[in-house]
C-alpha positions as CSV (number, residue, x, y, z in Angstrom):
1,X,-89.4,-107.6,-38.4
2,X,-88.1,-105.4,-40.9
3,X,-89.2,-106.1,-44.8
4,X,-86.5,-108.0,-46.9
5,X,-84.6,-105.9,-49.4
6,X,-83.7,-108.6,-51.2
7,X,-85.3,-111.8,-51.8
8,X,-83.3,-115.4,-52.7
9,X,-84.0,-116.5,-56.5
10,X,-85.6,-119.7,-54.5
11,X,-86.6,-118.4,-51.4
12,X,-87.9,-120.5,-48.6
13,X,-91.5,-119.1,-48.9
14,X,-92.1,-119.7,-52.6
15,X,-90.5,-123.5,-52.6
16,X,-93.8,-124.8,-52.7
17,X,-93.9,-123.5,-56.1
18,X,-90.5,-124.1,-57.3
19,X,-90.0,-127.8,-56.3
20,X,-93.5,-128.6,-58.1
21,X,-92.8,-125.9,-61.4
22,X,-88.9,-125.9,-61.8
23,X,-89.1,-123.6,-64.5
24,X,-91.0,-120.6,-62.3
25,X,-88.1,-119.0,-60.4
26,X,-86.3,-118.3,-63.8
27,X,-89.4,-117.7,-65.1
28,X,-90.9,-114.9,-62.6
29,X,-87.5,-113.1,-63.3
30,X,-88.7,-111.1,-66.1
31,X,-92.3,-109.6,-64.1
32,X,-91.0,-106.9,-61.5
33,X,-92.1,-107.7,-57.8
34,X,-95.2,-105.7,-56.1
35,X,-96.8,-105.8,-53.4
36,X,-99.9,-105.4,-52.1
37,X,-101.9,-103.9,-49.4
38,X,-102.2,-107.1,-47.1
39,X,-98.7,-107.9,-47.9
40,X,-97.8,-104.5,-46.0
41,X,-100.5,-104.9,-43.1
42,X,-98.4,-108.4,-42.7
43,X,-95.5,-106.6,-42.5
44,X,-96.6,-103.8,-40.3
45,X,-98.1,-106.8,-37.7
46,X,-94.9,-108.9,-38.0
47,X,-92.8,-105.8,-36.6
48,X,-95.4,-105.7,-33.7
49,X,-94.9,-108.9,-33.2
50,X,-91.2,-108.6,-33.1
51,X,-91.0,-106.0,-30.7
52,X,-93.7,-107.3,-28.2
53,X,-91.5,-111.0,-28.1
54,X,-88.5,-108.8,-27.3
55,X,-89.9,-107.4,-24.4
56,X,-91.5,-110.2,-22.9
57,X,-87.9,-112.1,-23.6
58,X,-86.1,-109.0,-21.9
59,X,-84.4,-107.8,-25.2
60,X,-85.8,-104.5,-24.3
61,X,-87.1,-102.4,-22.0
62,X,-91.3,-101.3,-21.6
63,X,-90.1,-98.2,-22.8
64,X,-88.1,-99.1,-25.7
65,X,-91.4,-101.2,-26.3
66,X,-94.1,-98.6,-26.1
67,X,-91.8,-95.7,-28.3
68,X,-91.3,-98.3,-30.9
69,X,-95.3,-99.0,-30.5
70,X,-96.1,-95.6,-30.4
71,X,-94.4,-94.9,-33.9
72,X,-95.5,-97.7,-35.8
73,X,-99.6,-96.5,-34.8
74,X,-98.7,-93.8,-37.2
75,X,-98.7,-95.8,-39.9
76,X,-102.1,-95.8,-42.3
77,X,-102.1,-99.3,-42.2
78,X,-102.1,-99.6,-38.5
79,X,-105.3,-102.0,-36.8
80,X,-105.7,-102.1,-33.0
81,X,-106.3,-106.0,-33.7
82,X,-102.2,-106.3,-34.5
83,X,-101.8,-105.8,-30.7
84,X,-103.8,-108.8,-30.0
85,X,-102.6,-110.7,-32.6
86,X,-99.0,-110.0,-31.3
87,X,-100.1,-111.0,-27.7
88,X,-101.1,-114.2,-29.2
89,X,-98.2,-115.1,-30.9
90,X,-96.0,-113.8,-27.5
91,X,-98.3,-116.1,-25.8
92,X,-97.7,-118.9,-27.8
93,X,-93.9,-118.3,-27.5
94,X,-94.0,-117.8,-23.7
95,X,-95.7,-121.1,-23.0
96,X,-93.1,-122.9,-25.3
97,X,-90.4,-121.6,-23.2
98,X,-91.3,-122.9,-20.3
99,X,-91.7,-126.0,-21.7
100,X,-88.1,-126.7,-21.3
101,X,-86.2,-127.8,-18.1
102,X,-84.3,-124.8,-18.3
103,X,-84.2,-121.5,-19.2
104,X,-84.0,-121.8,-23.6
105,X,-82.0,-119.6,-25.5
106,X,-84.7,-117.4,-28.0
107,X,-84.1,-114.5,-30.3
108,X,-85.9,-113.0,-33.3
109,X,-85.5,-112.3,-36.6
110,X,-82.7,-114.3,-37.6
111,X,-81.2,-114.6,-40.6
112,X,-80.2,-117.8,-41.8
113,X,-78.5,-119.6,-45.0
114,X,-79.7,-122.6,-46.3
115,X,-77.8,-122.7,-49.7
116,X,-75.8,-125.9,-48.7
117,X,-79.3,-127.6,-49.7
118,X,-80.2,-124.9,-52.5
119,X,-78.2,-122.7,-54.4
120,X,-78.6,-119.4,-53.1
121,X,-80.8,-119.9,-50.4
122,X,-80.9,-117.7,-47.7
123,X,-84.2,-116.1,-45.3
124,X,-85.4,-115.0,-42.0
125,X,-86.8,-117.1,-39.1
126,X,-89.2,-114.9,-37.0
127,X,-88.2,-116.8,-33.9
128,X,-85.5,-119.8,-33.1
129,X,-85.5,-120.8,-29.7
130,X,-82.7,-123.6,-28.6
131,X,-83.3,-125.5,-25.1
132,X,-81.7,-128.8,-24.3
133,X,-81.9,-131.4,-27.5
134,X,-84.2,-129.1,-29.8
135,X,-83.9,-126.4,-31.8
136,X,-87.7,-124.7,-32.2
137,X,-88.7,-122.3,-34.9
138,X,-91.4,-120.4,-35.1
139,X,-93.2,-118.5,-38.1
140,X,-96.4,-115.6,-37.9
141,X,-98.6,-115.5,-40.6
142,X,-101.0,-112.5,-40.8
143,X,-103.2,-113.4,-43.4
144,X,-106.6,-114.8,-43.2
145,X,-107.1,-116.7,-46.2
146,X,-105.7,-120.0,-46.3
147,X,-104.6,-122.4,-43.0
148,X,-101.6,-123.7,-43.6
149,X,-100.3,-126.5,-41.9
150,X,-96.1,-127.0,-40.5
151,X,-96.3,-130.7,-41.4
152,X,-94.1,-131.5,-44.0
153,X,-94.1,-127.5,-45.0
154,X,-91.1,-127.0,-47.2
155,X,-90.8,-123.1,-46.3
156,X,-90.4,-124.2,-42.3
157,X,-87.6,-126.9,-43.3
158,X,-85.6,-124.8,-45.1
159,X,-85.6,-122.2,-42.7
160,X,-84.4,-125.0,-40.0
161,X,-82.1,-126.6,-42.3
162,X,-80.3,-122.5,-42.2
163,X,-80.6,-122.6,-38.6
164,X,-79.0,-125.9,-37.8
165,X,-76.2,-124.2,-39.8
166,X,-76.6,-120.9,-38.3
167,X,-76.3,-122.4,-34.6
168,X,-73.7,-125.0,-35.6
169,X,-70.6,-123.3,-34.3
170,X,-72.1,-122.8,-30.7
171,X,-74.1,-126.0,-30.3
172,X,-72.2,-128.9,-32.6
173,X,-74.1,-132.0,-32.7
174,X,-76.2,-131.4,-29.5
175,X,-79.1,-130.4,-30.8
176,X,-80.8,-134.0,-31.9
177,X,-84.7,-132.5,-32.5
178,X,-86.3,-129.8,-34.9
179,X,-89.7,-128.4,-33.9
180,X,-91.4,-125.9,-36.3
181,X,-94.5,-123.8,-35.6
182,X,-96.7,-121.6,-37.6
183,X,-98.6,-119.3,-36.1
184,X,-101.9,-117.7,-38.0
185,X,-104.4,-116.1,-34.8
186,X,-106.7,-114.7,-37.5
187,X,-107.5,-118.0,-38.8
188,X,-107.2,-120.6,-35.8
189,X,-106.5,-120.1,-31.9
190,X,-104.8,-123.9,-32.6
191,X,-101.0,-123.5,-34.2
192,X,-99.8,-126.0,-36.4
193,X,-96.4,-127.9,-35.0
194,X,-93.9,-130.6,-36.6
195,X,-91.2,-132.3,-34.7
196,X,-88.7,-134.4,-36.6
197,X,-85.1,-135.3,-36.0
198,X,-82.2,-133.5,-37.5
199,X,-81.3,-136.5,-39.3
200,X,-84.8,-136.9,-41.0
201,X,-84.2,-132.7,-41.6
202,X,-81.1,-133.3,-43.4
203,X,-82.3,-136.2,-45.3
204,X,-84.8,-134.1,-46.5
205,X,-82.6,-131.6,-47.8
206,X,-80.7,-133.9,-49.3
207,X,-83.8,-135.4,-51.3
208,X,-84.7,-132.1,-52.9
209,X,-81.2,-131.0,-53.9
210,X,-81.5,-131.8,-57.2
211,X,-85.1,-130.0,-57.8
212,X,-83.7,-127.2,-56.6
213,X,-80.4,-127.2,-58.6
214,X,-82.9,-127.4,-61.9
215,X,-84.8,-124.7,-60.8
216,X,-82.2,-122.5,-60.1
217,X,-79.8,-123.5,-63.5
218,X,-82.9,-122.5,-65.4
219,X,-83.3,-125.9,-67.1
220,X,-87.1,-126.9,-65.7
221,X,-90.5,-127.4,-66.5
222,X,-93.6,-126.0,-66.0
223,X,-96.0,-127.5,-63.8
224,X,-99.3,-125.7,-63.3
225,X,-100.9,-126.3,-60.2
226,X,-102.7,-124.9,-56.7
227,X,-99.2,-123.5,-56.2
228,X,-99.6,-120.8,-58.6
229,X,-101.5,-118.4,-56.7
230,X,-98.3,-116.3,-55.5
231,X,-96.7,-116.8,-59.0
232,X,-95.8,-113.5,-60.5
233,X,-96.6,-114.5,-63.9
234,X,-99.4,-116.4,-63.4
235,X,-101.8,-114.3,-65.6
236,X,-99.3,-114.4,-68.4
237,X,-98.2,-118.1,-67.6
238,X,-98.9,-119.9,-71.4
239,X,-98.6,-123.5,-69.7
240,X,-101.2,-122.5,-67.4
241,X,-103.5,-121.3,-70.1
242,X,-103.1,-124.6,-72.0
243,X,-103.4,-126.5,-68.5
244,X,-106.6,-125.3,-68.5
245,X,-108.2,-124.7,-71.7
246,X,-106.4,-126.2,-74.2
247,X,-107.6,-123.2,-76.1
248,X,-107.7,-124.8,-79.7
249,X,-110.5,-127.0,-78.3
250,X,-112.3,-124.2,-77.6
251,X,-112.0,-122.1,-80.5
252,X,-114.8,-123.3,-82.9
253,X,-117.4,-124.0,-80.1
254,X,-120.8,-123.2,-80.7
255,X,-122.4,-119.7,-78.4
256,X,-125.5,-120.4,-77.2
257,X,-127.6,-118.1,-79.1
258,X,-125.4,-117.6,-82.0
259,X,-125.7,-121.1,-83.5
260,X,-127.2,-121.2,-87.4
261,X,-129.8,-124.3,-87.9
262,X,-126.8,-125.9,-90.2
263,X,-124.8,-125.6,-86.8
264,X,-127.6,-126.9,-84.4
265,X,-128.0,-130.1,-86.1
266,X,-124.4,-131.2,-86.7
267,X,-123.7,-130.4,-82.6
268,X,-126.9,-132.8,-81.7
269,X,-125.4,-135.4,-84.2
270,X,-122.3,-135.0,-82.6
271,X,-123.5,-134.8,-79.0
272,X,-126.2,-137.5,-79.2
273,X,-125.6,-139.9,-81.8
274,X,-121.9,-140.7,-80.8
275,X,-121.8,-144.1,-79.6
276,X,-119.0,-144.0,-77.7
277,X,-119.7,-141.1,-75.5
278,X,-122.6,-141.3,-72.9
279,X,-125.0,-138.0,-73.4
280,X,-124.9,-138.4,-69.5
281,X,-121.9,-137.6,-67.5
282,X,-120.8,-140.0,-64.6
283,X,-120.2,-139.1,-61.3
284,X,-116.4,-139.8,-61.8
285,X,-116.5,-137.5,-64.7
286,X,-118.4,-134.9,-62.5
287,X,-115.4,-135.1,-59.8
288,X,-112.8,-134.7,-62.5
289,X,-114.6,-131.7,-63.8
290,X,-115.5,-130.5,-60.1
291,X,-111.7,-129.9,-59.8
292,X,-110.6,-128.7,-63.1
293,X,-113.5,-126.2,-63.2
294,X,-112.2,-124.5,-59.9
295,X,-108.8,-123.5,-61.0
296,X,-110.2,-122.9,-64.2
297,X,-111.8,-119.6,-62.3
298,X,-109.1,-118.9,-60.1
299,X,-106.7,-118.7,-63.9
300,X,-109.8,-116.6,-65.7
301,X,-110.2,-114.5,-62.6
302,X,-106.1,-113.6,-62.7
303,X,-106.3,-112.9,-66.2
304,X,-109.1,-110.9,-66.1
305,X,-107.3,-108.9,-63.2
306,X,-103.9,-108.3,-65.9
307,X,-106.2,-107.5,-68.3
308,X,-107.6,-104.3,-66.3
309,X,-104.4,-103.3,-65.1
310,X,-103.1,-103.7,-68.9
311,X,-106.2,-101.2,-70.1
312,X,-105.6,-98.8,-67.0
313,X,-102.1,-98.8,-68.1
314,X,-103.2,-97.3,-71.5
315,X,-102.6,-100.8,-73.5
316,X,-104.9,-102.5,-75.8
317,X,-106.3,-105.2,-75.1
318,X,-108.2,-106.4,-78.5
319,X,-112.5,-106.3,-77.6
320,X,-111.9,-105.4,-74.0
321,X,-112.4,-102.0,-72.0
322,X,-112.5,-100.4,-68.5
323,X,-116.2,-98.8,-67.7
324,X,-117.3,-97.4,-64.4
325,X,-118.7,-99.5,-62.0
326,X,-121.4,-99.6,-60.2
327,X,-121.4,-97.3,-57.0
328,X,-123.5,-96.2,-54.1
329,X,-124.5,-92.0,-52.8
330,X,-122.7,-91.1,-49.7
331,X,-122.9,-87.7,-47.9
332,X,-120.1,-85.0,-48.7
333,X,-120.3,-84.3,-43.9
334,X,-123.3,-86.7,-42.7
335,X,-123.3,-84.6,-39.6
336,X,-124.4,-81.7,-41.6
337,X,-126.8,-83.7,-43.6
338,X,-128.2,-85.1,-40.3
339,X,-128.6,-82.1,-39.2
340,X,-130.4,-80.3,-41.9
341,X,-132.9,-83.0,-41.8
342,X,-133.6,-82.2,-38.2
343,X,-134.1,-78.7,-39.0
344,X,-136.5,-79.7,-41.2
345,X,-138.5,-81.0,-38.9
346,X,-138.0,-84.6,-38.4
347,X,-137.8,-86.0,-35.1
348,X,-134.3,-87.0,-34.0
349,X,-135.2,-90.4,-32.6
350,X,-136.6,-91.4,-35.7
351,X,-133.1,-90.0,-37.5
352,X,-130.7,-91.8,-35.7
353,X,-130.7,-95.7,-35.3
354,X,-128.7,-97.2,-32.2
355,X,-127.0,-100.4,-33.3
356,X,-124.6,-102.6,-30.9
357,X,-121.4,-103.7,-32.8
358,X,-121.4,-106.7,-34.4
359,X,-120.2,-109.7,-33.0
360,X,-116.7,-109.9,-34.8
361,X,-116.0,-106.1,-33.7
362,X,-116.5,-106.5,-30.2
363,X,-114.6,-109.8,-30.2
364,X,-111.5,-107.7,-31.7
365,X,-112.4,-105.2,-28.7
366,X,-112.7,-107.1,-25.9
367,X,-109.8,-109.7,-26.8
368,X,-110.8,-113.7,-27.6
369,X,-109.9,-114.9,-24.3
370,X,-111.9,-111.8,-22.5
371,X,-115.0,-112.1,-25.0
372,X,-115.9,-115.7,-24.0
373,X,-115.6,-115.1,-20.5
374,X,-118.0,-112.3,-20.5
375,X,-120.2,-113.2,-23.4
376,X,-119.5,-116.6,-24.6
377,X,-123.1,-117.7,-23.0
378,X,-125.0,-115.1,-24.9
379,X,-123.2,-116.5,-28.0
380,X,-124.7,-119.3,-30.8
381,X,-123.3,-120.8,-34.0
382,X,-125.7,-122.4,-36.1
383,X,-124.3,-124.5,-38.8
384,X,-123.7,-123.2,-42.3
385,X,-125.6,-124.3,-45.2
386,X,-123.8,-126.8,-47.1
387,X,-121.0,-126.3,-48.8
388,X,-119.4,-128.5,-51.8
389,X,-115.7,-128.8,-50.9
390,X,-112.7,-131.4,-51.7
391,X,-112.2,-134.6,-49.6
392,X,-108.9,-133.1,-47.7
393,X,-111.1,-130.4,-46.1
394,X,-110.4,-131.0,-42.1
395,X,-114.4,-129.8,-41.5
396,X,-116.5,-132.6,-40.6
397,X,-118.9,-134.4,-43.3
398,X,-122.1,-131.9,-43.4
399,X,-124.9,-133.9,-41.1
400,X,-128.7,-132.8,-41.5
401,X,-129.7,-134.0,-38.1
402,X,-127.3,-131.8,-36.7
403,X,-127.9,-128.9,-38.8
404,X,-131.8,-129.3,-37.8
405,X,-131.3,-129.4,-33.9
406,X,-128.3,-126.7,-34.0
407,X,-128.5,-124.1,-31.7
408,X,-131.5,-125.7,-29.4
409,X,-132.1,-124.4,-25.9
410,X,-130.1,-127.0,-23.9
């Protein structure tokens, strides 16, 4: 799955962000585009994942396969786990094509055009697969950060909406169902699917035709939001600052330990003596706060990020500069280390330690499937201390009993 060279102005995978903040694509214009070093290990396992798919489909041969393998273990960003991952994904694939009465129709990377619903629009579907009445997409995510679900997922529709198109000429009106999949092994062994009909699909795009024309003409607003994170200007973002801060609020507030006596006793007046205004905050209050404060340090921590790339870039940035971190002594050749202690005199038993692999390492070497047959008795999860998290969390509600009895001898 070779890397875009060029991305639409309201691609598929940012419309999240664009049909909430209509004024971002215009917006993210003037910030040039990086990347990142997960970005390119997403890459790197997408074009495993595209060549492994091929073969199993019969695109091309085991040898074709294995050269194209072969070369792309070269790369520095190259992790054994991508083959795994890949199988996963050709798994997931495999089973969904025999799903069908007959013998579907699948290819890979294809590239569609969905700019009869948004101006411009154009992408790449990892997989399309086309059996009887449905037309089934499939997306692989890399990443291991967030889950992200296929229902209602804008990025998936659009993509389907281009291959309806795409597949028009050949199969008319006889495709009457869309599926869409997403795919994330590193996260979940359980991939997230939608099914609707192509007339919902359509009715869909429809519905969001004239977001996207405002985002595109250049004409919309900004909306700050969760759906910043991938936002290229979201450090620099001035709506998002006052989103959060409303930094005028904030400008005569009183630092703990740099308050005059004068300043201490006008704050308690106006803390405690306000009618108004409880001294005690309620737990409503607490919730609102609960959510503003965590995107409060998701914006500080991305503007703290700018402003170290700013100063490593040789700019000023007023109060602010880079110092040397704290670090940790490694050897220069621990073998020759090792073995100066031993000629010193110290036992070599007492040198070395023998430690297994952890859990996580020998699950990536043995395989998930492989790993639970061998070892899966040997194996406990306790539960995890209790965690504060927002109501739409899928985990179930933390239960004490449980927690006290987990992993008991059965």
């Amino acid at each position: 799955m070779a890397t875009p060279t060029k991305h639409a102005l309201l691609s598929a995978s940012s419309s999240s962000r664009w049909l909430k903040c209509t004024a971002s694509p215009r917006f993210e214009e003037q910030f040039d585009e990086s990347t990142s070093q997960y970005a390119e290990e997403g890459r790197l396992a997408h074009e495993v994942c595209e060549q492994l798919a091929a073969y199993n489909f019969g695109s091309i041969t085991k040898r074709t396969y294995n050269t194209r393998i072969n070369k792309m273990k070269k790369d520095p960003l190259w992790q054994d786990e991508m083959i795994k991952t890949a199988e996963f994904y050709g798994q997931y694939l495999w089973e969904k094509s025999m799903s069908y009465k007959e013998k579907p129709y699948v290819t890979q990377e294809v590239q569609v055009d969905y700019s009869d619903y948004v101006p411009g629009g154009f992408g790449t579907c990892d997989c399309v697969m086309i059996g009887g009445d449905t037309l089934h997409i499939t997306d692989y995510k890399h990443g291991k950060g967030v889950e992200v679900s296929a229902e209602c997922n804008s990025q998936m529709r659009l993509y389907a909406l281009g291959a309806l198109k795409h597949y028009s000429i050949i199969y008319g009106d006889a495709i009457k169902k869309v599926a869409m999949a997403i795919v994330q092994p590193r996260i979940t062994e359980n991939v997230s699917e939608e099914t609707i009909t192509v007339e919902e699909l359509k009715a869909w795009g429809e519905s969001i035709k004239p977001t996207a024309q405002i985002a595109f003409a250049g004409t919309g607003e900004f909306q700050p939001g969760s759906w910043c994170r991938f936002c290229r200007g979201k450090a620099q973002c001035r709506a998002r600052s006052e989103n959060f801060t409303a930094l005028e609020d904030f400008k005569e507030a009183l630092i703990e330990g740099k308050m005059t006596p004068p300043d201490v006793e006008s704050y308690e007046q106006a803390v405690c003596l306000d009618a108004d205004v409880p001294p005690v905050l309620s737990d409503e209050e607490i919730a609102d706060l609960l959510i503003r404060g965590k995107d409060l340090m998701k914006w500080y921590e991305d503007i703290q990020a700018y402003a170290l790339e700013a100063l490593l870039a040789g700019k000023d940035i007023l109060g602010w500069k880079v110092v040397a971190g704290r670090s940790n002594r490694a050897f220069t050749d621990a073998d020759k280390a090792v073995a100066a202690v031993i000629a010193a005199g110290y036992d070599e038993a007492v040198v070395y330690e023998k430690k297994a692999k952890s859990l996580s390492e020998l699950e990536k070497l043995m395989g998930k499937k492989d790993f639970a047959e061998k070892i899966g008795t040997f194996i406990t999860k306790p539960v995890g201390k209790p965690t504060l998290v927002e109501q739409s969390d899928k985990r179930e509600p933390y239960n004490p009993a449980v927690a006290d009895f987990a992993g008991a001898t059965q």
